[in-house]
C-alpha positions as CSV (number, residue, x, y, z in Angstrom):
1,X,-19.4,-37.5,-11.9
2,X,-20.7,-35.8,-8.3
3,X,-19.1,-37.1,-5.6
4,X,-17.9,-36.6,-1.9
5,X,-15.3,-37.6,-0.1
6,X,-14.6,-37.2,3.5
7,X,-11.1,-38.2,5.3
8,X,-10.2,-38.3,8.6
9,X,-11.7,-35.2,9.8
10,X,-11.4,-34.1,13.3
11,X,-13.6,-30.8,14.2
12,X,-12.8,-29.1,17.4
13,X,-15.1,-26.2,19.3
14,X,-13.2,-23.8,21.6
15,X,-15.6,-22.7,24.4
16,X,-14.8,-19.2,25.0
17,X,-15.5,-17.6,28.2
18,X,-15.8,-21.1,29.9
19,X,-12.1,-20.5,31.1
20,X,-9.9,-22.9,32.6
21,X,-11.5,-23.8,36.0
22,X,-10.3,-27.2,37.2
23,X,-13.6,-28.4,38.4
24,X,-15.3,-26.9,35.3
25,X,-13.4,-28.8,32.8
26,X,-13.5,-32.3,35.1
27,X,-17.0,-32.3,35.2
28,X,-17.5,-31.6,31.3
29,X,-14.9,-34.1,30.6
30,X,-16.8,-36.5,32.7
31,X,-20.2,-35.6,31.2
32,X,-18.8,-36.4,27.5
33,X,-17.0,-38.6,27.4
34,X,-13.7,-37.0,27.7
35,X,-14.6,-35.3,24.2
36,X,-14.0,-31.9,26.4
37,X,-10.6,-30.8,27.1
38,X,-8.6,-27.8,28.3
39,X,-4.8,-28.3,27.6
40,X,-4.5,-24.6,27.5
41,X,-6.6,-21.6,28.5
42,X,-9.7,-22.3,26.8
43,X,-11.7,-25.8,27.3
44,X,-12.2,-27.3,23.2
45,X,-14.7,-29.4,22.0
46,X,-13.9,-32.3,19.6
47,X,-17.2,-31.8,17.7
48,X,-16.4,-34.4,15.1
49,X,-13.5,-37.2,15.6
50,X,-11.9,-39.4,12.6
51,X,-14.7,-39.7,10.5
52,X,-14.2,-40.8,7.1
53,X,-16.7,-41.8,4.4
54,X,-17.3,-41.9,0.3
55,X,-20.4,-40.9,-1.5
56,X,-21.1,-41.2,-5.2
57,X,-24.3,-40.5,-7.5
58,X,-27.1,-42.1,-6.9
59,X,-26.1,-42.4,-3.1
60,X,-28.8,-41.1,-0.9
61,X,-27.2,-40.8,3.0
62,X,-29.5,-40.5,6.1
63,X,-27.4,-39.3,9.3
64,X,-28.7,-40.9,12.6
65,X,-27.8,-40.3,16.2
66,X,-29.3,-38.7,19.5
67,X,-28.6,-34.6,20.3
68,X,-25.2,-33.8,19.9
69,X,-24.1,-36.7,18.0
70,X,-22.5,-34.6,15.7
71,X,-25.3,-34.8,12.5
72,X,-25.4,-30.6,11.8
73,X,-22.2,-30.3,12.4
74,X,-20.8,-32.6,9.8
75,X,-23.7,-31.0,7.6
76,X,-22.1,-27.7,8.0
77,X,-18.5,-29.1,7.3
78,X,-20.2,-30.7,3.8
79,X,-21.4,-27.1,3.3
80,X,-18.4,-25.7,3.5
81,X,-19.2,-23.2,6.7
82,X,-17.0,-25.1,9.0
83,X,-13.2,-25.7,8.3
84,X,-12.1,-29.3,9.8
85,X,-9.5,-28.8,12.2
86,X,-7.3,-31.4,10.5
87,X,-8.5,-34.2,7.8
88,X,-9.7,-33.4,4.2
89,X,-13.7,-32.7,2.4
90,X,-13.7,-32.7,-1.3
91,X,-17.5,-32.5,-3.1
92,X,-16.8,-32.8,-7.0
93,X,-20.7,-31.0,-8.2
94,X,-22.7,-28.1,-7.3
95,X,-23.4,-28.2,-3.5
96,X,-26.7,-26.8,-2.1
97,X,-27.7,-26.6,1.0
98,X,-31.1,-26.0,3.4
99,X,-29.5,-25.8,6.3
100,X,-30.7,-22.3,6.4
101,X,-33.6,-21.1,5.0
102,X,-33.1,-17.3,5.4
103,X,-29.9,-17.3,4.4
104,X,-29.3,-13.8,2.4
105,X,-33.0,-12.7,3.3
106,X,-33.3,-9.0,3.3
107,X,-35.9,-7.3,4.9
108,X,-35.9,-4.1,3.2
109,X,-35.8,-5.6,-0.1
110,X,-39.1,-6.9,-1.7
111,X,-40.4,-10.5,-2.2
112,X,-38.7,-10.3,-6.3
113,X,-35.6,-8.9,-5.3
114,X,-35.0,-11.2,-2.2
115,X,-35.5,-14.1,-4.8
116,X,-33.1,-12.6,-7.2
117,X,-30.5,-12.2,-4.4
118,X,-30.8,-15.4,-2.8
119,X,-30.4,-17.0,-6.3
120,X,-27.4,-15.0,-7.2
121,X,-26.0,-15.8,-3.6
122,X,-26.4,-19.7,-4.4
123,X,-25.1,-19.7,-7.2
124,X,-27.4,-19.1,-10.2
125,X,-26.8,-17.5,-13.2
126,X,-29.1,-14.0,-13.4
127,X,-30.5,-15.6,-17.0
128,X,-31.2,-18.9,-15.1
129,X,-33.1,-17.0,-12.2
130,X,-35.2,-14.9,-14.7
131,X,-36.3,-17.9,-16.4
132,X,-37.4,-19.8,-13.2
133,X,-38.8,-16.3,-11.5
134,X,-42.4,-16.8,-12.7
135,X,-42.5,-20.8,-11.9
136,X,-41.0,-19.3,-8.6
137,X,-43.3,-16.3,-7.5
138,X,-46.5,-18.8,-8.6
139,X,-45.7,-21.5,-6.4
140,X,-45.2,-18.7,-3.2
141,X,-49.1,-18.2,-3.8
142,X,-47.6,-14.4,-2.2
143,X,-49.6,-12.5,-5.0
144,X,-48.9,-8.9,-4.3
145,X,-46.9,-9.0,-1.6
146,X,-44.0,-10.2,-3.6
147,X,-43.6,-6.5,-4.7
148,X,-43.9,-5.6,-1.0
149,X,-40.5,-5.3,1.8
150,X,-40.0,-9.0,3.1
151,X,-40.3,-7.3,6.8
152,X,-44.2,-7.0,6.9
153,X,-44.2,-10.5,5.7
154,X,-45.4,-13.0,8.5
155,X,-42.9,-15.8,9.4
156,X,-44.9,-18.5,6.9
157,X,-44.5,-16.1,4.5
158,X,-41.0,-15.6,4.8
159,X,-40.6,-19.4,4.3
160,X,-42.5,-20.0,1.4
161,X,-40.7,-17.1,-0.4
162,X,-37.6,-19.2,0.9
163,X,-38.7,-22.1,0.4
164,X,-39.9,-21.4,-3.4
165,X,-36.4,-20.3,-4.3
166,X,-34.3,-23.3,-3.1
167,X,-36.4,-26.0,-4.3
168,X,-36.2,-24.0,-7.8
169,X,-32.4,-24.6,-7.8
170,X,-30.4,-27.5,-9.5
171,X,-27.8,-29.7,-7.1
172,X,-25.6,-32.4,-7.1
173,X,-24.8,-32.3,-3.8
174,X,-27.8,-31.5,-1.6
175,X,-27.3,-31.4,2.1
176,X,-30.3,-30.8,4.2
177,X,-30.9,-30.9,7.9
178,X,-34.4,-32.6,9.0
179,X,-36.9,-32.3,5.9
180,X,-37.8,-28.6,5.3
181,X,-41.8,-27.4,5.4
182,X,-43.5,-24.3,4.5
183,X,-44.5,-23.9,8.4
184,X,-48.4,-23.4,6.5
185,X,-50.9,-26.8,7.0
186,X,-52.7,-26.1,4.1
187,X,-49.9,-25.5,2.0
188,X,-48.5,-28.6,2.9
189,X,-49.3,-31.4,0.4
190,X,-47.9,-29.1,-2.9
191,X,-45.0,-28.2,-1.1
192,X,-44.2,-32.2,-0.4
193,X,-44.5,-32.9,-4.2
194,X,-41.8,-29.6,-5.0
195,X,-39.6,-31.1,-2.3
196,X,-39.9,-34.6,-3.5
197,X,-38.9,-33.1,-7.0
198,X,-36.1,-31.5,-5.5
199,X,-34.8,-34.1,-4.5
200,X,-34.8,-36.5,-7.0
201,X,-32.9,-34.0,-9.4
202,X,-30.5,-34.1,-7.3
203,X,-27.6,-36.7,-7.6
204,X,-25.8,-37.4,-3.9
205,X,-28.1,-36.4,-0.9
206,X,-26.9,-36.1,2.8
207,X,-30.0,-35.7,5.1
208,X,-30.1,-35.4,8.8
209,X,-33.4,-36.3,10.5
210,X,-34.9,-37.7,14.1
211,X,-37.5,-39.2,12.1
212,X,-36.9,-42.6,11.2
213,X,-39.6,-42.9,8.9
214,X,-38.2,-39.8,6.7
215,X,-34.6,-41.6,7.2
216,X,-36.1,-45.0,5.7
217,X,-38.0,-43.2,2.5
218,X,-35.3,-40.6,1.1
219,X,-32.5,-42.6,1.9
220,X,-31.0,-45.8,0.6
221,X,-27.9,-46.0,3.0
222,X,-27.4,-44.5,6.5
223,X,-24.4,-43.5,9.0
224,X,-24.9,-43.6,13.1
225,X,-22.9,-40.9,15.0
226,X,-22.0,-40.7,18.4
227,X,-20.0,-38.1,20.4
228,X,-18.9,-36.7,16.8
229,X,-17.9,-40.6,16.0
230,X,-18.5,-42.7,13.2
231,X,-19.7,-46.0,14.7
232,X,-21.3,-47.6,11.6
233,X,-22.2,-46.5,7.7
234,X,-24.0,-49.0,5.6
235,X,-27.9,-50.0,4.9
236,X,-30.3,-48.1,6.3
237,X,-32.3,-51.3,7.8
238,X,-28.7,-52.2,9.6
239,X,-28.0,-48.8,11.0
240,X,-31.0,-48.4,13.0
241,X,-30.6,-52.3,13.9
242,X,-27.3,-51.5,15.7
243,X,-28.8,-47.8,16.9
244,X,-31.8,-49.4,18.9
245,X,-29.4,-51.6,20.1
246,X,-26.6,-49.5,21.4
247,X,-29.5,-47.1,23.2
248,X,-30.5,-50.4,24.8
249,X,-27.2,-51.1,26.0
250,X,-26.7,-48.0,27.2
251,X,-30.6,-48.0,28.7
252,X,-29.6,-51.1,30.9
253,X,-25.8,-50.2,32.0
């Protein structure tokens, strides 16, 4: 059974080459919070602060919160690319995530062999790749320029070839940071139905998004961050309830 389960975790920055100016360090102190400190040298960040939370299968979680509330970053501890400074992450499944697209892109390589590297690099087996490489180069709609280097591809090209190879993958544990697109208009609507399918093969989804509308369709529960905090985890209607009104609190203090 997938599942993931987060205890107590504190994440802190340090900001190097800030230094340890008095004023400096008062006025970010001030400006967040008190979530900046500097009890040596080097100012540090508390990025994420006590935040503790269970997922199982079938649990889709939407992360909500303005700038800097702390949504990425947890993302990226989920992932596995940041180390909590204290506290414990433990995802029981296979954990992928889109938090970047070009991840293992190489530009000299060609369209084929980029998709056979990135697989390799998340994971797949080189039997599972070679069955899913036709499915994979179709869907890119790249035609001959998957046997061509990735570095005369145009940026929309780049992202489809990425695109096409993560969405062919199978997860448990898919973490993704705002919905991802093919950055093409008219490839739009066939890449909604991949991603939808994506999705739903996978068993525990954590999603960060500004868009409460993509919060409200791919997820069935929802946390609200703030200043790295967890101030609330539970239904998705009741998260945003107590999010409009802590921002109108805060919009009439």
């Amino acid at each position: 059974m997938s599942r993931v389960e987060v205890h107590k975790i504190d994440l802190d920055y340090p900001l190097i080459g800030v230094g340890n100016q008095s004023l400096k360090n008062r006025i970010l102190g001030a400006a967040t919070g008190g979530l900046i400190s500097s009890g040596g040298r080097i100012p540090i960040v508390r990025a994420l602060c006590d935040v503790s939370f269970m997922l199982k299968e079938g649990d889709r979680l939407g992360l909500i919160g303005h700038n800097g509330a702390g949504k990425s970053t947890l993302l990226k501890v989920l992932a596995g690319i940041y180390k909590p400074t204290s506290g414990s992450v433990t995802t029981i499944g296979k954990v992928v995530s889109t938090l970047n697209l070009s991840l293992g892109m190489e530009s000299e390589a060609t369209g084929i062999e980029n998709i056979i590297i990135r697989g390799l690099l998340f994971g797949m087996k080189r039997a599972e790749i070679q069955k899913k490489l036709a499915e994979i180069t179709a869907f890119t709609e790249l035609g001959d320029y998957l046997n061509m280097p990735v570095r005369i591809y145009s940026s929309g090209m780049v992202t489809r070839l990425a695109f096409a190879t993560v969405t062919a993958m199978e997860s448990d544990i898919l973490l993704m940071d705002e919905v991802i697109g093919t950055g093409d208009a008219a490839f739009m609507d066939k890449a909604e139905r991949r991603l939808n399918e994506f999705i739903n093969r996978s068993k525990i989804i954590v999603l960060a998004s500004h868009s409460e509308e993509v919060i409200r369709k791919l997820c069935n529960v929802a946390m609200l961050l703030e200043h790295g905090r967890m101030i609330a985890i539970g239904k998705t209607n009741e998260m945003f309830d107590i999010y409009r009104g802590r921002i109108a609190q805060a919009g009439t203090a």
